[in-house]
C-alpha positions in Angstrom: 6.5 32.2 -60.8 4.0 32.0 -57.9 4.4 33.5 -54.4 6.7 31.5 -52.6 5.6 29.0 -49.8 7.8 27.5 -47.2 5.9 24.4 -45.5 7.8 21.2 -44.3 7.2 17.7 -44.0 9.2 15.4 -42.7 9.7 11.6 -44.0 10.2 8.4 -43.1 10.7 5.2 -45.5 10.9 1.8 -44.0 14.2 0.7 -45.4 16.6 3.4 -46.9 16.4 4.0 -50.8 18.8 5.7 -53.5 16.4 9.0 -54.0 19.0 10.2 -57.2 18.0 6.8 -58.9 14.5 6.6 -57.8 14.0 10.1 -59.2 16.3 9.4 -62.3 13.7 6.5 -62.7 10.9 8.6 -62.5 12.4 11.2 -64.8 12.2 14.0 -62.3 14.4 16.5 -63.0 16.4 17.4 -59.9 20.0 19.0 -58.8 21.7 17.4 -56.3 23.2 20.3 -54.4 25.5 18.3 -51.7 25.3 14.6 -50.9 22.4 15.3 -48.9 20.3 17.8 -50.5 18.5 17.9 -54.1 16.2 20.6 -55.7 13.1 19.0 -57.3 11.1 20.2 -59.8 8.0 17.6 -59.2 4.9 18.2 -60.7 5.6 22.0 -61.4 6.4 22.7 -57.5 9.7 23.0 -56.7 10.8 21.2 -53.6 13.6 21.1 -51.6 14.9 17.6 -50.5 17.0 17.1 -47.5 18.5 14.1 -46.0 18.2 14.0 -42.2 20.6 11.3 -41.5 23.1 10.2 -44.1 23.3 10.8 -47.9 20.9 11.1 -50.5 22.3 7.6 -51.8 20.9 5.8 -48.4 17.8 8.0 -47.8 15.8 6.9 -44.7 14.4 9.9 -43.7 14.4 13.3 -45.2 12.8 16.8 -44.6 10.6 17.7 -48.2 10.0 21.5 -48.2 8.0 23.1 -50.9 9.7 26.0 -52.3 7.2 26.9 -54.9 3.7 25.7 -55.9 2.9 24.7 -59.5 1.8 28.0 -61.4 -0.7 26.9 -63.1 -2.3 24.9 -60.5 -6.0 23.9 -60.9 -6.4 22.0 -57.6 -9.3 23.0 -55.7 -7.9 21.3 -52.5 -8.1 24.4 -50.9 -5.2 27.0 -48.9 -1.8 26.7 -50.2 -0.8 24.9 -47.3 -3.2 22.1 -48.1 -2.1 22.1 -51.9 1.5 21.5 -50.8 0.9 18.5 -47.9 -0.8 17.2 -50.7 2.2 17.5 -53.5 4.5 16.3 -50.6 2.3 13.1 -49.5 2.1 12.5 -53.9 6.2 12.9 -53.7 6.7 10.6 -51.1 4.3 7.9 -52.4 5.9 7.9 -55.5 9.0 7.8 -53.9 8.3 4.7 -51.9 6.3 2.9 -54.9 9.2 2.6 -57.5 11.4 1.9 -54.6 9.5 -0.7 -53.1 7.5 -2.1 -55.8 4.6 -3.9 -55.0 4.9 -8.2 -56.0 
């Protein structure tokens, strides 16, 4: 396990989406802690996943913190911090994209 990293970003989607079945969908492993927050294990980072408002079921806006970076990560996007806005943008866009797919 790699050195642990604590950065945040928060999220907004444009209409509120099941996150268990997106990410069931997706076949992201993930356990739901409470009925708002899930750990994620999304491209070998873990991430933590918190609803701000309401329930994981009716997510609209949530707080993705990464916990963990992927160990064997070759990304040469630069400091950690960078690597992880990164794996949190590629979350989120693959949150929203088998949400809201495209016609």
């Amino acid at each position: 396990m790699s050195e642990a990293v604590d950065i945040s970003q928060r999220c907004t989607f444009p209409s509120s989406i099941d996150v268990t079945s997106v990410l069931d969908r997706l076949e992201i492993q993930f356990l739901d802690v409470n009925e708002r927050r899930a750990i994620v294990i999304f491209a070998g980072a873990i991430l933590n996943l918190e609803s701000q408002k309401g329930n994981l079921t009716e997510l609209e806006c949530a707080e993705i913190t990464v916990y963990d970076l992927p160990t064997n990560s070759e990304q040469d996007a630069g400091t950690e911090t960078e690597v992880a806005l990164e794996l949190i943008e590629d979350f989120r866009n693959q949150l929203f994209a088998t949400s809201n797919p495209a016609s």
